[in-house]
N, C-alpha and C positions, 0 to 999 in steps of 0.2 A: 479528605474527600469521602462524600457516602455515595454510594449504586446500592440499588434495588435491584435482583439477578431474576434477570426475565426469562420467560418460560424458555427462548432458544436454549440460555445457559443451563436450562436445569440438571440436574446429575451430572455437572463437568467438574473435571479437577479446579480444587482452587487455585493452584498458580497459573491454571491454563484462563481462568476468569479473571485476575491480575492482571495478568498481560495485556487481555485485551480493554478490560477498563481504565490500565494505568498508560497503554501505549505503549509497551516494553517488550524486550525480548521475553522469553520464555524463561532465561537463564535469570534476568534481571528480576523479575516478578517470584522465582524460588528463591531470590537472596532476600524482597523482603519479604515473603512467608516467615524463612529460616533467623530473620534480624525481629519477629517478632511484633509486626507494625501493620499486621492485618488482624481484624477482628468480624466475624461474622457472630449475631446474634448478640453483640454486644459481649462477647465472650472472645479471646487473643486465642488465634488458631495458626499454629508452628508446622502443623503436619501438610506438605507440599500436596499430598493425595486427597486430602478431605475433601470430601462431595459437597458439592453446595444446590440446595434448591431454588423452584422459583420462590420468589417473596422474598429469600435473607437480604437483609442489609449487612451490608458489607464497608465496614470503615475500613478507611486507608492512611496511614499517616506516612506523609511521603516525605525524605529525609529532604534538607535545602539542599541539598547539590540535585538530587533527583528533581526538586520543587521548581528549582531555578526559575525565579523570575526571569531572570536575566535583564533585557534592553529590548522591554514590546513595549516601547513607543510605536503609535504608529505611525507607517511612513507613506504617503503620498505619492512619492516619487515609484513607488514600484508599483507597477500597472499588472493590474486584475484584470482580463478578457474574460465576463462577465457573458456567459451563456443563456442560465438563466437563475432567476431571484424569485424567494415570495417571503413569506414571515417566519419560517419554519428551516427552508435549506436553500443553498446556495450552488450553482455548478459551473465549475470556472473549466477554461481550456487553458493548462498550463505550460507557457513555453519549455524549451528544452535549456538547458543553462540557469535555472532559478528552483534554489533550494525549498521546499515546501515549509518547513520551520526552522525554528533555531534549534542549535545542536555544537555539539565540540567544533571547535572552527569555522564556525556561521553564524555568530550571536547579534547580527543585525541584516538587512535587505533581503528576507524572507518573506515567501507568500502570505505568510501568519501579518509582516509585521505592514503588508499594504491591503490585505483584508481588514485588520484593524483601523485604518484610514476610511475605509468604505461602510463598515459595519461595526464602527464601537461597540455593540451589546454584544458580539461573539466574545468578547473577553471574560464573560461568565458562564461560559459555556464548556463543557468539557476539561480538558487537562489547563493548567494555568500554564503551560510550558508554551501548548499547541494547541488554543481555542480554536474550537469549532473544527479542528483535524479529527475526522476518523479515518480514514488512512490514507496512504502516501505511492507519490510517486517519486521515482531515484532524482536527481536532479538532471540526469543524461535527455530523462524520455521525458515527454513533451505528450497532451493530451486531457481528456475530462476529471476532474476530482471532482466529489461530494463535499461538502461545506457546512455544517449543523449549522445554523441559526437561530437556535431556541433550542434548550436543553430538552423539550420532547422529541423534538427532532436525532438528537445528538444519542440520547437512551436507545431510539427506534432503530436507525442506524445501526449503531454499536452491535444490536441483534438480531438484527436482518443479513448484516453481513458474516455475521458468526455464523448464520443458518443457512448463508450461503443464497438467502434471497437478494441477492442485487447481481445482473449479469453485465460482468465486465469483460471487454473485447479488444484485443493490441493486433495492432498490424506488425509484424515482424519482420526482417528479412535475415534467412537461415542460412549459414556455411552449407555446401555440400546438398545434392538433392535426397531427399525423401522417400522412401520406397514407396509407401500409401498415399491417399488421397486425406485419409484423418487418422488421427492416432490419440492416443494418450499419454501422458508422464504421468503415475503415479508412483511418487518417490518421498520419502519425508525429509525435508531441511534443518538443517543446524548452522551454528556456527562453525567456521572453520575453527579446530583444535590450533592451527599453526597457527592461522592467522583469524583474528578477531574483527577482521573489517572484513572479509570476507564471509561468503554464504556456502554451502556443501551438501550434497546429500549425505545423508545419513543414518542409521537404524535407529541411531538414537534423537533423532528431529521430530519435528511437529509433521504430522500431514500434511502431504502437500499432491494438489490433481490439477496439470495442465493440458487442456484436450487443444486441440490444434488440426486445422484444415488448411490444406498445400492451396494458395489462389493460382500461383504459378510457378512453371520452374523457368529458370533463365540458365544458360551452355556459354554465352560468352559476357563478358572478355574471359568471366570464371564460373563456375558451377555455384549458382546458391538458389534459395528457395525462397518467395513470397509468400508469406502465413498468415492466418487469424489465428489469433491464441484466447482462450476462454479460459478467465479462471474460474477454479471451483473452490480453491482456498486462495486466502491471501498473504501471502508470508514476504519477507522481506528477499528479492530480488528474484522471484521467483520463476519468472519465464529465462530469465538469463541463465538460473542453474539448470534449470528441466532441460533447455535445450542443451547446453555445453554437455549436460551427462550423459547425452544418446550422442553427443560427437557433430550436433550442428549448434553452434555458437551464433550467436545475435552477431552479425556483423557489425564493425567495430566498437565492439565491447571489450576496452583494454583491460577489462580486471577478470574475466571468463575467457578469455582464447580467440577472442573476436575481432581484432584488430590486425590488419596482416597488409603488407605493402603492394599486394597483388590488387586491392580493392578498397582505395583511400575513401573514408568518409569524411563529411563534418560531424560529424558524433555515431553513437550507436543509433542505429535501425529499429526502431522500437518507439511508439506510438497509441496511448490509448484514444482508439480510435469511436466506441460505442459505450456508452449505457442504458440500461434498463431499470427499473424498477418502479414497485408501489410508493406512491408519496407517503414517507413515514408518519406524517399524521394524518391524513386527508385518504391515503390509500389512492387516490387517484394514479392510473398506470402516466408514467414517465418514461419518455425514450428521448437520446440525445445522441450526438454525430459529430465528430471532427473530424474534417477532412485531413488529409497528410499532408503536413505541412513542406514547404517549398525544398527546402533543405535536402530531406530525406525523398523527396517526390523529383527531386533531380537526380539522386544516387540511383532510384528506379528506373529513370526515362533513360540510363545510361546504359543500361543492360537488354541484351537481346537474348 
């Protein structure tokens, strides 16, 4: 794969540029710096720290098991709730219960493989793994994704959201009340060292800033809190670790502390509920809204 490193990127580390144009962890994008399969300026660059400017092109040659075609046929039968469409990007409202792509143990009935039913040219777009993926929601949370359409789209994107120009909005609901009306997480995430599927704070993780405002608090049947969370980074599980690490956990989040028999749900509590942003080729302002779906909107109405 080639990327041209846009001015957001500029002066960033090259595996921090990796990651984000291969879709990979941070960890995954320093094994291929360090395996030798990246080249900026047409020249093979090993050192994980090299700075990259705007303009480098950057070749990638991504090994087959990372490549994995896999099984993107596309499928019909999984249904896209289609917000809105033009030539360029796509924004769907994702149920809760359906994996965003293929991955270890999901190699078919993925959002990837029923946007390919609707949108055959996304398959040239972005990573061949995850056309038209710039990023992802857990398969729990339910709510708005962006959808590249056309590789300018998918480039714009890619940069906009490194720069932190796209504002994205989760309705929450928190363990335990809150002593403020807003706050922040500023903490960096990693992989957990124990465990590799899950996420951690850490000194040595990526950045990571989740600002969050209390809508309400609720006293019975248990103590928990209704939230908007904003991210200002996007990292993988991010509002589940920010909250779990000040001590209020997404309610029923079985893999963060969030699941507890005092306040059964049908999944976790967690919802992206708002977008904004410039249309990545057109620049036109965009804003978009999903309501909370029925699910999680009766775990609400249950609480006084």
């Amino acid at each position: 794969m080639r990327e041209v490193v846009p001015r957001a990127l500029d002066g960033q580390r090259l595996d921090r540029v990796v990651a984000l144009v291969a879709a990979c962890s941070r960890a995954e994008a320093a094994a291929l710096v360090d395996d030798g399969v990246v080249a900026v300026g047409g020249r093979r660059v090993t050192a994980r720290s090299h700075r990259v400017s705007e303009g480098d092109v950057l070749d990638l040659t991504l090994p087959e098991a990372a490549a994995g075609d896999g099984d993107l046929a596309p499928d019909p039968g999984v249904g896209v709730d289609v917000v809105y469409e033009d030539v360029d990007l796509v924004v769907v409202d994702k149920p809760a219960g359906l994996v965003v792509h293929p991955g270890a143990g999901q190699p078919s009935g993925t959002l990837v493989h029923g946007l390919l039913a609707r949108y055959p040219e996304i398959r040239a777009v972005g990573q061949p793994e995850r056309p038209g993926i710039v990023h992802r929601l857990d398969k729990d949370t339910s709510g708005l994704l962006l959808v590249a359409r056309s590789p300018a789209a998918y480039d714009a994107l890619v940069a906009m959201l490194a720069a932190r120009e796209v504002d994205r909005r989760y309705r929450a609901l928190a363990w335990g009340l809150l002593g403020a009306a807003t706050g922040l997480v500023d903490a960096p995430i990693a992989r957990s060292s124990r465990d590799r599927t899950r996420m951690a704070v850490s000194v040595r993780g990526k950045e990571a800033r989740t600002r969050y405002e209390v809508v309400r608090s609720y006293h019975e049947p248990v103590a928990v809190t209704e939230l908007v969370c904003r991210l200002e980074t996007g990292r993988t599980h991010q509002i589940r670790v920010h909250l779990a690490s000040i001590g209020h956990p997404v309610v029923g989040d079985t893999r963060y502390g969030g699941a507890r028999q005092s306040l059964p749900t049908p999944r976790m509590v967690l919802h992206a509920e708002q977008l904004a942003l410039a249309h990545p080729v057109t620049g036109e302002p965009l804003s978009f809204a999903s309501p909370v779906p029925d699910d999680l909107a009766g775990v609400l109405a249950s609480l006084r």
